[in-house]
N, C-alpha and C positions, 0 to 999 in steps of 0.2 A: 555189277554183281561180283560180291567176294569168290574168291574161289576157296577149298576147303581148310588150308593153311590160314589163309587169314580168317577166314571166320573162323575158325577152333579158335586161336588167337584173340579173337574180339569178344565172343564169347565167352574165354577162360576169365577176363577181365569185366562182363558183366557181372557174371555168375560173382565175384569175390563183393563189387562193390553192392550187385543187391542182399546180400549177405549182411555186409558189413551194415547197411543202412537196415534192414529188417533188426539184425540185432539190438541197434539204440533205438529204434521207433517203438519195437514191441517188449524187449526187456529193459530197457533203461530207460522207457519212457522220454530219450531226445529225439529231437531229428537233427538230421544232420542235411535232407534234401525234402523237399514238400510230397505228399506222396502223387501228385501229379506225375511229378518229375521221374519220380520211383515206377510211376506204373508205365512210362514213355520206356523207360529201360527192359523191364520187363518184358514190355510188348515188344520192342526189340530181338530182345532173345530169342519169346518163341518166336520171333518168326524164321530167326535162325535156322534154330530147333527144329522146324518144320522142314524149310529149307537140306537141310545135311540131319537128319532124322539120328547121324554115327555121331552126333555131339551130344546125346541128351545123355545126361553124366547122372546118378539114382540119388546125387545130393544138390541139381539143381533146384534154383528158386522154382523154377515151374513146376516141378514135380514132389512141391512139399508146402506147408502150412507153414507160414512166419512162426516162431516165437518159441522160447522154451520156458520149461516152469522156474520161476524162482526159489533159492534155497531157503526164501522167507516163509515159506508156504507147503504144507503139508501137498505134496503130489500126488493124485489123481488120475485112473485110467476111466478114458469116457467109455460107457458100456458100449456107444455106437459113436464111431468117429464123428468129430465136429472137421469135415473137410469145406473145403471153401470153392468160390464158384470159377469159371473160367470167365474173362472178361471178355465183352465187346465192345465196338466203339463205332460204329456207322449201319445204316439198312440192312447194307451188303452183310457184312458178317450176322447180325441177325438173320437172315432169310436164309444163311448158308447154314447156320444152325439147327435152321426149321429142317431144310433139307434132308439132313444125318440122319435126325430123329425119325423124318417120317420113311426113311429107310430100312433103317431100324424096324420101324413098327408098321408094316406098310398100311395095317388096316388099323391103325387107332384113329380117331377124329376127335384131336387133340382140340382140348380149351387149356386158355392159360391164366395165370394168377401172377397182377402184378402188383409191387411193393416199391415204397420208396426203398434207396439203399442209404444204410442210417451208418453215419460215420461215428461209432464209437468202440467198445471194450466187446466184443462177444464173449455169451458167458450165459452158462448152461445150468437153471433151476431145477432142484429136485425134490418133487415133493412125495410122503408117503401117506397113504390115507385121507389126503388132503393139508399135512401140516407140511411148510417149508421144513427141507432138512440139511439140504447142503448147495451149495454156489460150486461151480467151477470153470475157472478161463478158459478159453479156446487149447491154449498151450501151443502144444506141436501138434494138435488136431487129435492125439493120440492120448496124451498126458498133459493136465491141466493143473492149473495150484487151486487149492482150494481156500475160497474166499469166505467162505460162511460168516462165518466175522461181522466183514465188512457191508456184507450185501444186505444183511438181513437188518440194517441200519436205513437204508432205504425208503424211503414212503411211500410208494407207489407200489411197493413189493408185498403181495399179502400171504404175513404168516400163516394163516389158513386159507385155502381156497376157496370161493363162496358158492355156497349148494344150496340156497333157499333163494326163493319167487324174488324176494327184496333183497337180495343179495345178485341177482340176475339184471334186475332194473336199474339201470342207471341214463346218463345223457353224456354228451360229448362238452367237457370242458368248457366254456366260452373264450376263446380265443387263444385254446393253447393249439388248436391243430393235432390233439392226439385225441382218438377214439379209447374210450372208456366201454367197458363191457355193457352188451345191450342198447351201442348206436345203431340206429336205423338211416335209414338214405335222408339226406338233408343237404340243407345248401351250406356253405362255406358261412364260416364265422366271418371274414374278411369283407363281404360283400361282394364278393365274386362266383360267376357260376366257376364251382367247385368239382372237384371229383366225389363222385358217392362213395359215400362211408357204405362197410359192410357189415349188416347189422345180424343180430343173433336171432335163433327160431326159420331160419330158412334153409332149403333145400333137404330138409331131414339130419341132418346134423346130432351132433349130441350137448342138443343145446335146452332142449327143453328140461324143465328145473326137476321135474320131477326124477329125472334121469342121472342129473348131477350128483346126487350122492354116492349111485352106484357108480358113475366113471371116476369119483375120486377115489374110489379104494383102490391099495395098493401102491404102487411105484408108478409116478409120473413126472416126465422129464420137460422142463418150457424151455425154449432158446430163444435166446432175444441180446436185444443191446443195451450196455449201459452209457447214458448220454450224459449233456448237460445241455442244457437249454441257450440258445445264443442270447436272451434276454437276463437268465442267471448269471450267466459267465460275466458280460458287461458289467452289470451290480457287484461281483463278486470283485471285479480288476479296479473299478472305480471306490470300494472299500479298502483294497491295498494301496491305492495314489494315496489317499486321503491318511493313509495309517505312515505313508512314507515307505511302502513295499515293495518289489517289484513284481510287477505281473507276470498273471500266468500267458503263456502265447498262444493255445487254442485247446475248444472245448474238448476233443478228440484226448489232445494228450493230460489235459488234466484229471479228466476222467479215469483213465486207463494211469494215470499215476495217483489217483486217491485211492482203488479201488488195491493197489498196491502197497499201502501205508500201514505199517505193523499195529494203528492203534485206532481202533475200529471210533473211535470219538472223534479224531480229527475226520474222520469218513461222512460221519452224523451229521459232520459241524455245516458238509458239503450238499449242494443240490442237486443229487443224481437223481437220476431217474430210468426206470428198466423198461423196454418197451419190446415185444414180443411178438417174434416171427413165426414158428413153430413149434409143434407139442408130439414127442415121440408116442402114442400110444395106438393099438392095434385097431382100436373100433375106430380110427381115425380112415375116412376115405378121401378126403378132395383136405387138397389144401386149402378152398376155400373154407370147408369145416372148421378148419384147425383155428380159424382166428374167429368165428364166430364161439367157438367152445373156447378161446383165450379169453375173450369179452366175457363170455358167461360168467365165467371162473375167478373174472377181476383180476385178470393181467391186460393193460393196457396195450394198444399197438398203433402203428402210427398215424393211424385215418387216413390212411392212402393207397389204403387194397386195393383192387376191383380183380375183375374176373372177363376174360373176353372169348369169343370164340373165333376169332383170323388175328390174322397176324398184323394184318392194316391198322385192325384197331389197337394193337397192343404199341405199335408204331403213332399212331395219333394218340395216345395215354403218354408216349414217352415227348412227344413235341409238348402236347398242353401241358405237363407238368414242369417243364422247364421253363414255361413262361411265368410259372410263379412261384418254383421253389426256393429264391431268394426269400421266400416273407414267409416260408416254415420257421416254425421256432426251434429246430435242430438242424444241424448240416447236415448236407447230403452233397454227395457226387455222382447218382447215378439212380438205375431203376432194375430193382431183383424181375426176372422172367420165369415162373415156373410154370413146367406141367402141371393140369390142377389136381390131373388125376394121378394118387399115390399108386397106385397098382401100375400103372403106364411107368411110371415115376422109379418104382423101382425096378422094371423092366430093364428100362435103357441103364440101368447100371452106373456104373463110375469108368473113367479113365485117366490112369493119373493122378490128380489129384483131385480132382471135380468129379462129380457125378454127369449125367449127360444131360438130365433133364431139368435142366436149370445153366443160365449165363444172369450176368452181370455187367449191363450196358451202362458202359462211364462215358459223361454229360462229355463236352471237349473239355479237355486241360485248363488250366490256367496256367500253366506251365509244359516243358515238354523237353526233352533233350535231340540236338540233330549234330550233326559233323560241320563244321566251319571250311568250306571250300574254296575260298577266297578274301580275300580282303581288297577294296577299294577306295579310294577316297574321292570324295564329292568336293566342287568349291561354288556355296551355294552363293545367296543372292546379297551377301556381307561381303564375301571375299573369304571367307572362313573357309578352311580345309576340313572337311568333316569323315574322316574314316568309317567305312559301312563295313560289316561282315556279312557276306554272302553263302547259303547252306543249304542242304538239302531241305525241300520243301518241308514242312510239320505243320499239324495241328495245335493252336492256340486261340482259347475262346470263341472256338466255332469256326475260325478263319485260318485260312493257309498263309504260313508266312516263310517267306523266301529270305530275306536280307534284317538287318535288325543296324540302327547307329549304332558306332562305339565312342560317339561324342568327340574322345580328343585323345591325344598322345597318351598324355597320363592318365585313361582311363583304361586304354590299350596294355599300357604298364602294371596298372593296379591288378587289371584283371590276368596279365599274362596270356591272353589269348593268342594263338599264334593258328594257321594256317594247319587243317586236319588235328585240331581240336575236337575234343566231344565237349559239348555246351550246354547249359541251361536256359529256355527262352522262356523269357513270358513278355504280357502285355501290360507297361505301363498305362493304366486311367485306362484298361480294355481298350487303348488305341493304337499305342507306337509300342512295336516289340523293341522289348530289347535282352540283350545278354544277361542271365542273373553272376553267375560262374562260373570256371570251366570248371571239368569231372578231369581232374590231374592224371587220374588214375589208372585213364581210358587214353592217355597220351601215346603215340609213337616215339619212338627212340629218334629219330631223326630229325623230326621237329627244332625250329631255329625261333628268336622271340623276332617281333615284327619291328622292323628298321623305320620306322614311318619317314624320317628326312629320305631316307634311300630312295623309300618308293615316291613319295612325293615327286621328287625330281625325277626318277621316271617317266610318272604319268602327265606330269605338266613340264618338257624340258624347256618349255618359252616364255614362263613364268619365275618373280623371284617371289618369296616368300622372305617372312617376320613374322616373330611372337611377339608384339607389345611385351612391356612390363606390366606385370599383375594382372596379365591374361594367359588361359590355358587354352586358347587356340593359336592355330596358325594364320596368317592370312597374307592375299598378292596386296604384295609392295606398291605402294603410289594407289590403292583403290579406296576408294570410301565407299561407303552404305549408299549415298545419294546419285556418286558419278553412276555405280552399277547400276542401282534402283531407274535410271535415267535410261540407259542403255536398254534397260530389259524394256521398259515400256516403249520406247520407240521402237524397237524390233517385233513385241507382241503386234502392234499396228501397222507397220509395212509392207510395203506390196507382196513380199512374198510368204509373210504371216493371213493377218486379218484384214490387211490392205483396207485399214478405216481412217477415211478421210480426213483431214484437219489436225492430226496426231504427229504434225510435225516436229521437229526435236525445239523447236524456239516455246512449243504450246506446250510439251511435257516437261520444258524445264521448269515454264509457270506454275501448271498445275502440283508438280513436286516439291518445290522454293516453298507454295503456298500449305503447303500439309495437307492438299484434298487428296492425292496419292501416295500413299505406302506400299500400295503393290498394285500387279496389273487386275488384281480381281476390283480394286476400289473403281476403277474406271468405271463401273456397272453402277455404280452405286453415286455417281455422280449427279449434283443435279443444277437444272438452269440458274437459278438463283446464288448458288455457292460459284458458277464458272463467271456471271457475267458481273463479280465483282472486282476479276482481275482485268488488269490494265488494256491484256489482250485482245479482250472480248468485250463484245454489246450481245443484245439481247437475241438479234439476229444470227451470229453468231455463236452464240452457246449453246441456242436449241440446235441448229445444227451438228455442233457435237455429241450433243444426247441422244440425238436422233443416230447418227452416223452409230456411234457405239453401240447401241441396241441392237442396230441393224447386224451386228455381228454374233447376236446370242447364239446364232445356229451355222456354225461354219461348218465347212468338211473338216472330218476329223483330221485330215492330212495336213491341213494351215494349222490346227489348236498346236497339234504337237508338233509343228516347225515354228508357232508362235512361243511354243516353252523356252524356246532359248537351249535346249541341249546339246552340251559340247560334241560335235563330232555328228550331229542331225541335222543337216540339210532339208530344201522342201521334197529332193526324189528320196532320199533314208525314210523321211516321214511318211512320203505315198507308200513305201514296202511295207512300213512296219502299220499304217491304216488299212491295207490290204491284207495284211496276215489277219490282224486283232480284230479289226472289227467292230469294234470301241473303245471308247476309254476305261472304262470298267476293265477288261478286258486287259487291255495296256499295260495299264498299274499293275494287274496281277502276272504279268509276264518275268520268267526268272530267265537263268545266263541259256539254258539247254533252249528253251525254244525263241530267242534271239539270235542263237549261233546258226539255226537252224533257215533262218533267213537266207538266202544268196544276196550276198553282197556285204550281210554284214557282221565283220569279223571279232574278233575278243576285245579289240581296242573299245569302236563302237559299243560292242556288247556291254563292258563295263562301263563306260559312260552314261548309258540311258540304267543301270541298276543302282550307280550311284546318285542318278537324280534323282529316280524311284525311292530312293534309301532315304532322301535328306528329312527331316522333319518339318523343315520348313516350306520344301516343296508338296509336300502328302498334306499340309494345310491349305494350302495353296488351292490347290486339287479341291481339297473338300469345299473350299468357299468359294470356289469357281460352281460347282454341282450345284450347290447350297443356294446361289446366285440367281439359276436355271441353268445356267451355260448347256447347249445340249448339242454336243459336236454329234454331227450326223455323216456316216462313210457313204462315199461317193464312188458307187463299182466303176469302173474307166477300163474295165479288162473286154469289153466288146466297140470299144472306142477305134476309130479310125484309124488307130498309129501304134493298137496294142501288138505290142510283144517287139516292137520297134526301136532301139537306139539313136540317140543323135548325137556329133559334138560337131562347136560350132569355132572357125578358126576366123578371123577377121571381124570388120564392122560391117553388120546391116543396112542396109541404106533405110527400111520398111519401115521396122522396129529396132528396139534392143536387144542384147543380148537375154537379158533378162524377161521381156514382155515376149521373147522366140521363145525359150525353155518354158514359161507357164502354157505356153498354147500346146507346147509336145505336150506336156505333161497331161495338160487337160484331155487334149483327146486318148492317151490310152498309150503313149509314147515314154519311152524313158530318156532324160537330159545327161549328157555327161560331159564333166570336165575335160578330159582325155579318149584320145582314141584310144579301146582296149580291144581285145579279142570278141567281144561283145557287139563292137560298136555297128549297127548297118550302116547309116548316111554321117558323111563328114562335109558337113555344112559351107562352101567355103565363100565367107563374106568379102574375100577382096584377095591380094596376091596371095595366093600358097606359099608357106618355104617348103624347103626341102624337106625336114624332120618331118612333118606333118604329112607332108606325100610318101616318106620311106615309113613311117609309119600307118596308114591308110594302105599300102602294098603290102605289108608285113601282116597284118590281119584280115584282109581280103573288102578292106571296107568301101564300098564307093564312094564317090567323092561326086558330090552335085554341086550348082551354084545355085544362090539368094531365089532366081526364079522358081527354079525347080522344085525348091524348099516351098517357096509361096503353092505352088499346086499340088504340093502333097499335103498343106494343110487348109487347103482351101475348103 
């Protein structure tokens, strides 16, 4: 936790950069960061903000509308501010939402109205007596440019608003996904059970026709977005290839820069389209009203209203819409939440810059910014030194991501990331994070760029390293792909891994020489006919290996992860870390805080299992082991015969090995160790004591038994 100095500090360097980036997103029409990325900062802030309540400064971003008017455009004061929503992003802050409210208003029995949230231009119609009269931007919420121009170029915009029977009557598009005035509840154009459209003439509204002429008289104001269609846009960049142009980069920004364009023809020449959230006037009650009298009136909106009365359901509206708002034909990020009742509505007032009754729950990121807290390097299953960066947990595509590749030196370089960086993450192919760039801006002064040979040689001082020529990694000297690939599968199969039979290192050199093994997942995937063509094997034989293999699809999860091979994991590191987790699932998701957290094991450890967790080629691994079936099942041993127990063992066994002694502590609920420590209960002695071994066994209070005694205590 910041204390107030640095958060004022981290803050004063939020506040400049969401600035700076509102600036070119909303009046110049660039980006400079995705607004993902933008809203991760933000969310940031307030939570600062929250936090030390003595930071919120009256020109923070939270506390004001993006965007100012341009001196291309006659300025505009909106009769009633166009303010914007506060954001959410999980249950939790919804429900903590619902909370306020119904404090607020302890006796309303709130229903809510929900909408998709349409990613484009906001921007406020006005019409007088029913004739379109003037357009105006969001602005600074306060002062908008007025667009009239452009907007009234539009096709979906009607210069007059429609007040007769057949003017009321219409149907929903076929397969645009937008609700056209006068849809009724129907199924999805796509073939999917859909969300209900909300259709006109219900609930008492001011929707019936004959009624319409009297609500167009006068001053009436429609707020809505200007988009472009993700199927336009495609057509529109695919006519600029062909013309030899360069493309526009998304619908959002070309939108909000036509709509900008001093010459209302090239605007024409464009496929906008205005689709429409709200309508200022007084006989207005529910804002479900409000879009059935849009419909009425022939202003389009996005066919993805609905109206609920708990909050569960507005929660199940915001799950099932995500499962298919990729195949809208506009983008979206999120789902508007209002009160449906205007009187409740304007009750709960404003604060700030949001009203109360209404948020804005944005879908997870596709992007996100978090602080870089470590760097590690992995050396996977090439011999390749692979650099991880390790960070504070964030949200990306739904998933928490702890650590991200940095590939290679010179990517390290390019990027400049260094250690308590502020970062940009997202998900390659929605699977492997990775680094987009760091936010310079948000840098500390102390900050040094990252030495990779330094740390290399730190982390590995028994290791040499080389870079080939016309290669950008590094890799251990004297290894090839096959000697390792050899090594990992024989250890995957060992007594003290998977302990499957017949996987001796003479059979996995066969199977590897022969290309039936490229990794230990292919083992699974082996079969009679492909083993008992080599030299090795007959038929009797083979099946035995398939058999043998199989037999290991369901290990304790404490062998899978001593079968990974991770530097610095042992089969007792493995039982701790199966004993904490729980599973593999589980595992994988584990960062540095609750590995340190472990007894026993410490930063070295720690970053060792985050940079296997980090490799790419190990998180494939992974998934084709799952993929495979593999279903490591944990094994509790914490009511075993020997729990909470220590042993170390100094001489030879006459019984057993050293080896087949540790798995049996182990098995029963015992911990094995190399050394006598402060820990240790029984020191095992197989044959003469030295001395170190006795002044050591005296110095931490440990008994000392012999080979029998051992035998009766795991008898």
């Amino acid at each position: 936790m910041k204390n107030l100095i640095e958060a004022s500090e981290r803050a004063a360097k939020l506040r400049a950069l969401i600035d700076d980036y509102r600036y070119h997103y909303h009046v110049l029409d660039e980006s400079t960061m995705s607004e993902a990325a933008a809203d991760s900062l933000k969310h940031e802030l307030s939570q600062l903000e929250e936090q030390y309540p003595e930071l919120i400064t009256p020109d923070s971003p939270t506390q004001k509308v993006a965007g100012v008017a341009l001196d291309g455009f006659k300025k505009v004061t909106h009769q009633t501010p166009m303010i914007s929503l506060s954001d959410v992003f999980n249950e939790a802050e919804i429900r903590a939402w619902l909370e306020r409210i119904q404090k607020l208003l302890p006796d309303a029995n709130f229903e809510f109205m929900c909408d998709i949230k349409m990613d484009g231009l906001a921007c406020a119609l006005i019409y007088e007596d029913g004739v379109f009269k003037r357009a105006v931007t969001r602005g600074d919420s306060r002062v908008g440019e007025d667009v009239t121009a452009n907007v009234r170029t539009i096709n979906n915009i009607p210069l007059r608003l429609r007040t007769s029977a057949a003017g009321a009557a219409s149907t929903s598009r076929a397969g645009s996904g937008v609700t056209t005035p006068a849809a009724t509840t129907e199924p999805r154009n796509d073939g999917r059970e859909g969300v209900v459209r909300e259709g006109s003439g219900a609930e008492g509204g001011v929707t019936a026709t004959e009624k319409l002429a009297d609500f167009a008289a006068g001053r009436i104001e429609i707020r809505g977005e200007i988009v472009i269609f993700k199927g336009d846009f495609a057509k529109l960049n695919e006519q600029r290839r062909r013309n030899g142009e360069p493309e526009f980069a998304n619908p959002r920004n070309l939108a909000a820069g036509t709509i900008r364009q001093l010459d209302p023809q090239v605007v024409a020449a464009r496929p906008l389209r205005f689709l429409g959230y709200d309508l200022l006037h007084e006989t207005m009650t529910t804002n479900k009203q409000v879009y059935e009298t849009l419909m009425a009136c022939g202003i389009a909106t996005s066919g993805q209203a609905k109206t609920f009365r708990t909050i569960d359901q507005v929660l199940k509206y915001i799950t099932d819409l995500d499962k298919h708002r990729e195949n809208l034909p506009f983008n979206t990020d999120g789902v508007v939440v209002k009160v449906n009742d205007r009187a409740e509505f304007a009750k709960l007032g404003v604060v700030g810059k949001s009203p109360r009754g209404a948020v804005a729950f944005k879908y997870p990121a596709e992007e996100a910014t978090t602080i870089v807290r470590d760097i590690v390097i992995s050396i996977g299953r090439t011999g390749a030194a692979t650099p991880v960066a390790v960070f504070d947990p964030v949200q990306v595509a739904g998933t928490t991501v702890k650590h991200a590749s940095l590939h290679n030196a010179d990517e390290i370089a390019r990027l400049d990331v260094r250690i308590g960086d502020t970062v940009v993450v997202f998900k390659a192919g929605d699977i492997i994070p990775q680094i987009q760039r760091v936010l310079t801006e948000l840098r500390q002064t102390n900050t040094k760029p990252f030495n990779f040979l330094q740390v290399l040689t730190l982390q590995y001082p028994e290791l040499e390293f080389e870079r080939p020529d016309g290669e950008v990694v590094y890799r251990v000297r004297g290894e090839t792909s096959d000697l390792i690939l050899k090594r990992a599968v024989q250890y995957y199969a060992s007594r003290p891994a998977l302990n499957i039979d017949g996987l001796g290192e003479k059979n996995v050199i066969a199977l590897v020489d022969a290309g039936l093994v490229s990794d230990v997942a292919d083992l699974y995937l082996l079969k009679e006919s492909d083993i008992k063509k080599l030299d090795r094997f007959a038929e009797i034989s083979a099946k035995n290996l398939v058999d043998a293999i199989s037999q290991s699809k369901t290990p304790p999860l404490s062998r899978l992860i001593t079968a990974l091979g991770i530097r610095h994991v042992g089969a007792q590191t493995a039982i701790d870390l199966a004993n904490n987790f729980k599973s593999l699932e589980a595992f994988m998701a584990a960062d540095m805080a609750d590995l340190e957290s472990i007894d026993g094991i410490g930063i070295v450890v720690a970053e060792s299992i985050i940079a296997w967790l980090s490799d790419e080629d190990n998180l494939r691994l992974l998934l084709k082991l799952q993929q495979i079936g593999i279903q490591p099942k944990h094994v509790d041993l914490s009511a075993g015969k020997l729990a909470g127990q220590s042993f170390a063992i100094t001489g030879t066994l006459e019984s057993m090995s050293r080896d087949a002694a540790a798995e049996k502590i182990r098995t029963l609920g015992g911990t094995f160790q190399n050394a006598v420590g402060k820990s240790t209960t029984y020191l095992v002695a197989g044959g003469k004591i030295g001395a170190s071994k006795r002044a050591a066994a005296a110095k931490f209070g440990t008994k000392i038994i012999d080979e029998q005694e051992f035998l009766e205590l795991i008898k």
